[in-house]
DSSP file (Angstrom, degrees, kcal/mol; ACC not computed):
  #  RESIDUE AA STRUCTURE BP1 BP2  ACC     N-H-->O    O-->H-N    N-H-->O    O-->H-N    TCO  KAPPA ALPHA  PHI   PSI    X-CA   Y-CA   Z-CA
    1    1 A X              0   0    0      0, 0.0    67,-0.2     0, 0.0     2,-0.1   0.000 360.0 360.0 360.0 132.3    2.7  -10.9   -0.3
    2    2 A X        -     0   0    0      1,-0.1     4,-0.5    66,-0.0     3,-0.0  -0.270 360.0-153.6 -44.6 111.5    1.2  -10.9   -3.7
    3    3 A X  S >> S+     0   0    0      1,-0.2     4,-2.7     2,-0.2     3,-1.1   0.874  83.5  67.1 -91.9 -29.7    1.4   -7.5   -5.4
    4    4 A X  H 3> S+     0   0    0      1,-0.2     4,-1.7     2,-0.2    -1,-0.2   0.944 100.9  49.8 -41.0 -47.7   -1.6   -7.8   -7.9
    5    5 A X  H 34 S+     0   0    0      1,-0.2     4,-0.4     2,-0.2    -1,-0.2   0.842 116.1  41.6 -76.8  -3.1   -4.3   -7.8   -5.1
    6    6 A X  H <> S+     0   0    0     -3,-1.1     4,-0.9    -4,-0.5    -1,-0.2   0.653 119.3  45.7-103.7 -14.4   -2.7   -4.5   -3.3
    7    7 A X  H  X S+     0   0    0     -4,-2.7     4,-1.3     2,-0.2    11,-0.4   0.431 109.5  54.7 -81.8 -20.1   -2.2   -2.9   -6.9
    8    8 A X  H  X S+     0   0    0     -4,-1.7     4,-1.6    -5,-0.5    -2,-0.2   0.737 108.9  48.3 -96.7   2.6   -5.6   -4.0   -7.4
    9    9 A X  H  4 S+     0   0    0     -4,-0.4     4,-0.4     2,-0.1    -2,-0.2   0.888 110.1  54.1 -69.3 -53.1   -6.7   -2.0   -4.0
   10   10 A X  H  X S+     0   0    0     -4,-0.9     4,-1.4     2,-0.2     3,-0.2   0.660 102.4  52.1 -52.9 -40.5   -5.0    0.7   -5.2
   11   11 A X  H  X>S+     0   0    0     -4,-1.3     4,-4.2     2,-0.2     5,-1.1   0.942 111.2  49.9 -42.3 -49.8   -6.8    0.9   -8.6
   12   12 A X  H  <5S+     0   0    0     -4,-1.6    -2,-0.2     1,-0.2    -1,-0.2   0.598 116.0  40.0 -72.4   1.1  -10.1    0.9   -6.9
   13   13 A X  H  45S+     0   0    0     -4,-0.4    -1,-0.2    -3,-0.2    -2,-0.2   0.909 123.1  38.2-121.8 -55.5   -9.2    3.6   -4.5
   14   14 A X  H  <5S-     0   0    0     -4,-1.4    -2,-0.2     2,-0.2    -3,-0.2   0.636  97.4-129.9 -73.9 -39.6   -7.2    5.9   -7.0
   15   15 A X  T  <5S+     0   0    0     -4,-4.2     2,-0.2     1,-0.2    -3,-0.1   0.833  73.1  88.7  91.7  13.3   -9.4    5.4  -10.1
   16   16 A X  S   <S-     0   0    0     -5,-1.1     2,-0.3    -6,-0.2    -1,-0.2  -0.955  88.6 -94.5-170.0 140.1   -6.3    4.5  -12.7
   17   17 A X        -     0   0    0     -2,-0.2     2,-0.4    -3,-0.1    -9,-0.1  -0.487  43.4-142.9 -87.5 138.9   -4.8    1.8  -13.6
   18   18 A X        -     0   0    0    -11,-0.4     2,-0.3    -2,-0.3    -7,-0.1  -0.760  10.9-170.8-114.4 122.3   -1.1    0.8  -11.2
   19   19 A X    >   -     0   0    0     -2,-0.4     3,-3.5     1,-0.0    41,-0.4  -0.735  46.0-101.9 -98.5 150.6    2.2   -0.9  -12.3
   20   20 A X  T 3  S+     0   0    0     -2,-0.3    41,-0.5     1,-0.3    42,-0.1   0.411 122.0  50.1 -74.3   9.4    4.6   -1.8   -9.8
   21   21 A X  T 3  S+     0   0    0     39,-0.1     2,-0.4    40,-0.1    -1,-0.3   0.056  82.1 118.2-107.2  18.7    6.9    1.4  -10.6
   22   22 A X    <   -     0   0    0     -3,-3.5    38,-1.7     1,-0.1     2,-0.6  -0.525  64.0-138.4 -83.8 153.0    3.9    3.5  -10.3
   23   23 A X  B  >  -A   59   0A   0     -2,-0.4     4,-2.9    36,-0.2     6,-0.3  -0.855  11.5-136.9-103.9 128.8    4.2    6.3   -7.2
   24   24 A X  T  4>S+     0   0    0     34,-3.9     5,-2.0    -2,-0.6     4,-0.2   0.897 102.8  35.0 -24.4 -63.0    0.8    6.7   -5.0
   25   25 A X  T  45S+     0   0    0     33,-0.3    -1,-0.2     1,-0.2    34,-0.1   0.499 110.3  59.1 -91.4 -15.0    0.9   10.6   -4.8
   26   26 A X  T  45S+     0   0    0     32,-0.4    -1,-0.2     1,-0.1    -2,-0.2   0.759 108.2  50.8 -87.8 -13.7    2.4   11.0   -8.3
   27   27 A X  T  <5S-     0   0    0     -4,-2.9    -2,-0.2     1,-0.1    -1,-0.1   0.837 136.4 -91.2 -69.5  -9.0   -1.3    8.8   -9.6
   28   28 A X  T   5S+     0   0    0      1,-0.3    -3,-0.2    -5,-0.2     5,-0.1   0.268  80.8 149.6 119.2 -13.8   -3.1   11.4   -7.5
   29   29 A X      < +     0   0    0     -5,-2.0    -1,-0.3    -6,-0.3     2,-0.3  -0.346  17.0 173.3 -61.9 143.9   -3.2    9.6   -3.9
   30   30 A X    >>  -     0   0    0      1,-0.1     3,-3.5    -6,-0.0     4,-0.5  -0.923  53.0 -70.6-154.3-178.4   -3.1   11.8   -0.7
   31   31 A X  H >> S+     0   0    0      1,-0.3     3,-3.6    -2,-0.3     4,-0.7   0.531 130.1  48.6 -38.5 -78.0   -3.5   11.2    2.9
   32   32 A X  H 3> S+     0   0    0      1,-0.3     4,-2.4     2,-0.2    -1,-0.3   0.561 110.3  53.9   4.9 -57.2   -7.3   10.5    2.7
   33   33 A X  H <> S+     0   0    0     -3,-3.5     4,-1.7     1,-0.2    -1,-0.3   0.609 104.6  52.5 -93.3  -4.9   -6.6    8.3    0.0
   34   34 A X  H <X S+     0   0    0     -3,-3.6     4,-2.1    -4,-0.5    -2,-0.2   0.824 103.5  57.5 -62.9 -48.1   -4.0    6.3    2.0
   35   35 A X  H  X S+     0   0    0     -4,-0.7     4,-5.8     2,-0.2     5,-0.2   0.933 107.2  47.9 -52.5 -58.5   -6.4    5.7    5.0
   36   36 A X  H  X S+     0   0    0     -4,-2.4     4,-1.5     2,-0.2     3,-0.3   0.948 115.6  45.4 -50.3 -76.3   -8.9    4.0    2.5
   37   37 A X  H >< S+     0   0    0     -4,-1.7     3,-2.8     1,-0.3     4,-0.4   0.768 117.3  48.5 -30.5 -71.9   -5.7    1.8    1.0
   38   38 A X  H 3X S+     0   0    0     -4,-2.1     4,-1.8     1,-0.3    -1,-0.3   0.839 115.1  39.0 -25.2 -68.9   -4.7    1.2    4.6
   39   39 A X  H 3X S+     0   0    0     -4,-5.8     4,-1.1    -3,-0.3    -1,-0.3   0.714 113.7  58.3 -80.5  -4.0   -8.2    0.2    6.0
   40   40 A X  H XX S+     0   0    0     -3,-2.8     3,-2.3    -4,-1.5     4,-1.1   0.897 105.0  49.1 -69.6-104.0   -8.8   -1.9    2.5
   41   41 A X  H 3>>S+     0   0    0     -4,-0.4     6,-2.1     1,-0.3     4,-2.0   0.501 110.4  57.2  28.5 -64.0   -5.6   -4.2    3.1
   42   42 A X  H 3<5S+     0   0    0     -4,-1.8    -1,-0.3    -5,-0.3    -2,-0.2   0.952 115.8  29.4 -53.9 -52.1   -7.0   -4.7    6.7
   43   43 A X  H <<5S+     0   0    0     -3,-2.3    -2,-0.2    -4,-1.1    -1,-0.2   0.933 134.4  31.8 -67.5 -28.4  -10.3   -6.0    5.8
   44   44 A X  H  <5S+     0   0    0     -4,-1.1    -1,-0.2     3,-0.1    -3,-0.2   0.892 131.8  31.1 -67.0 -53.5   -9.4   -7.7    2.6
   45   45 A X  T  <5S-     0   0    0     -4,-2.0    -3,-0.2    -5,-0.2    -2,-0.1   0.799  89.6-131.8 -80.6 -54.1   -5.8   -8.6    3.3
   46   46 A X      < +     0   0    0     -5,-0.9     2,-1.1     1,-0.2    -4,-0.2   0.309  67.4 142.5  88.3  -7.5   -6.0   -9.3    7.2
   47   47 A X        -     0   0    0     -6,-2.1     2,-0.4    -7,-0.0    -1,-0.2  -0.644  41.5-163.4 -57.2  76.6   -2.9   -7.0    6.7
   48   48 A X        +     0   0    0     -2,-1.1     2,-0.3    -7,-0.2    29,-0.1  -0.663  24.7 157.2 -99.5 132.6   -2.7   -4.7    9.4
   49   49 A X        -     0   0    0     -2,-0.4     2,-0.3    29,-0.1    28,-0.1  -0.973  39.9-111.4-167.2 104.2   -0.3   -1.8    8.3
   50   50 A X    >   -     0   0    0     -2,-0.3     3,-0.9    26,-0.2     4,-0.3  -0.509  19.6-124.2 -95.0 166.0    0.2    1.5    9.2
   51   51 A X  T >> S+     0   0    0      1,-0.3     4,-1.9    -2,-0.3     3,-0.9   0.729 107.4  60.9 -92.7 -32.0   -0.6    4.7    6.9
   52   52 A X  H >>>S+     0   0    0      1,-0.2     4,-2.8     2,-0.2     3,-1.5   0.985  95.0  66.9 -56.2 -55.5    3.2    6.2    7.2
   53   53 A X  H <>5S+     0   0    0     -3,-0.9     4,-0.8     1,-0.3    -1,-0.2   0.676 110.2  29.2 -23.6 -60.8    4.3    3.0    5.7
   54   54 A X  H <45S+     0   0    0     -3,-0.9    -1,-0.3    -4,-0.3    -2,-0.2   0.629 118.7  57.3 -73.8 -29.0    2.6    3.8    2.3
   55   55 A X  H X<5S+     0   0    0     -4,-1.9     3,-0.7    -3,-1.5    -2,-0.2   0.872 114.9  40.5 -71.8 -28.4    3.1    7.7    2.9
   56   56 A X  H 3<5S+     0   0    0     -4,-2.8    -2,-0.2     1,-0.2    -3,-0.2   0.730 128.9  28.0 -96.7  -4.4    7.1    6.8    3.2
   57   57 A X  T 3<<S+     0   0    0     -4,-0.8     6,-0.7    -5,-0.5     2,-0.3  -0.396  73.7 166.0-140.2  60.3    7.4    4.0    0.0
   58   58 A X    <   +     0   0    0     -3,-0.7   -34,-3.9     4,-0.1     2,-0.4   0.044  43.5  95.6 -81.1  45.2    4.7    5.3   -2.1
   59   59 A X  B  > S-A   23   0A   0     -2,-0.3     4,-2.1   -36,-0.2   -36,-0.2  -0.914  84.9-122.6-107.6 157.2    5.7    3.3   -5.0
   60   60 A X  H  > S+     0   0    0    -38,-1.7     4,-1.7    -2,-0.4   -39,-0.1   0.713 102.7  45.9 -79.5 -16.3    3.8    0.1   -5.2
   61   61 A X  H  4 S+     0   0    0    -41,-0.5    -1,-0.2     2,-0.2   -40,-0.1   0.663 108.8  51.9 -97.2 -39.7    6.7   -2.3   -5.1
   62   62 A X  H >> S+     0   0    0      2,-0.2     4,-3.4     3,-0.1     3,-1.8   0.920 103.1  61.5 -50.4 -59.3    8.4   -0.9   -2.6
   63   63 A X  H >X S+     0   0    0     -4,-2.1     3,-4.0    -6,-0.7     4,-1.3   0.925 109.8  43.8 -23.6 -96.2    5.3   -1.0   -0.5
   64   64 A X  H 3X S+     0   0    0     -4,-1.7     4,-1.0     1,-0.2    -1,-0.3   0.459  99.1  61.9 -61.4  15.1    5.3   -4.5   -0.7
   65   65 A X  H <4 S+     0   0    0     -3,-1.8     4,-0.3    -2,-0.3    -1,-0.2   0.814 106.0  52.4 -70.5 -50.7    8.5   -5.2   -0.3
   66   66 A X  H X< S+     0   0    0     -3,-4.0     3,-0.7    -4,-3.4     9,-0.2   0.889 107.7  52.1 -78.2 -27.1    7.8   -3.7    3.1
   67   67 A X  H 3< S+     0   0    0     -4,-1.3    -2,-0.2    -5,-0.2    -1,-0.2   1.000 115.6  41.8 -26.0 -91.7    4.8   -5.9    3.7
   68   68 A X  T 3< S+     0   0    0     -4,-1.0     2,-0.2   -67,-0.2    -2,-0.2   0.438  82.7 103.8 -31.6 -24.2    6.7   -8.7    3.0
   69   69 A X  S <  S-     0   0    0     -3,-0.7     5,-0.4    -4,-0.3    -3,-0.0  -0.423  85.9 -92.0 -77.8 152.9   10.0   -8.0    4.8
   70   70 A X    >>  -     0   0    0     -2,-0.2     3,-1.6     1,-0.1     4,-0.9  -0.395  34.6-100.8 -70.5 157.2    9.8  -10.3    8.1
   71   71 A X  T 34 S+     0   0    0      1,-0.3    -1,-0.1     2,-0.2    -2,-0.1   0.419 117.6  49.7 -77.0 -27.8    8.6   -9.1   11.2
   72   72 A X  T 34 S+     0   0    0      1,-0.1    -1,-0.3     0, 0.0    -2,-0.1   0.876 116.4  42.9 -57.5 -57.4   12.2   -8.5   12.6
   73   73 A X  T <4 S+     0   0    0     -3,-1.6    -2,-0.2     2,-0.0    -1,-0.1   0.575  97.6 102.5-122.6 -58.6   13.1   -6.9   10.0
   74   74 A X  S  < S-     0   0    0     -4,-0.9    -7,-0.1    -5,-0.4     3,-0.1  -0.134  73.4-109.3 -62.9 143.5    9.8   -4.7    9.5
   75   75 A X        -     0   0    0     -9,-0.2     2,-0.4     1,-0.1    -1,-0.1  -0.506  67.4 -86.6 -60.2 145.0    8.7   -0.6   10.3
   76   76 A X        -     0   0    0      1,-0.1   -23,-0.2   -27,-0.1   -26,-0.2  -0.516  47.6-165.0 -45.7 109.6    6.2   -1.2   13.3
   77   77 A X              0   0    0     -2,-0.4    -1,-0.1     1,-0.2   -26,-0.1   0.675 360.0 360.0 -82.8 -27.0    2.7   -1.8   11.4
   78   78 A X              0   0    0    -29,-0.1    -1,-0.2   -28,-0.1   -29,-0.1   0.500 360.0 360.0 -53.3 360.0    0.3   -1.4   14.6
């Protein structure tokens, strides 16, 4: 998965512009602002992903890493 459009989720939801070392909660994200990412993803993405995911690899690269890792492999997203 593609990190520009989930860094570009991230912009719009956070208000500052996100590099793939950037951490969520050090730009100012908190729970609230997770939910939004979270339900953005879904609608956008088709990505269905659950909010610990992004609270426990809030750097953007990590994140998608964990997006990306295969389904075996992957934190339970439901």
């Amino acid at each position: 998965m593609g990190t520009t459009a989930i860094a570009e989720i991230w912009q719009e939801v956070l208000g500052v512009p996100v590099t793939d070392d950037d951490d969520f909660f050090a730009l100012g994200g908190q729970s609230l602002a997770a939910m939004e990412v979270v339900a953005a993803l879904r609608r956008r993405l088709g990505v269905t992903v659950r909010v610990r995911v992004l609270l426990e690899h809030p750097v953007l690269a990590d994140f998608v890493a964990q997006l990306a890792l295969p389904e075996e492999h992957a934190p339970d997203r439901t």
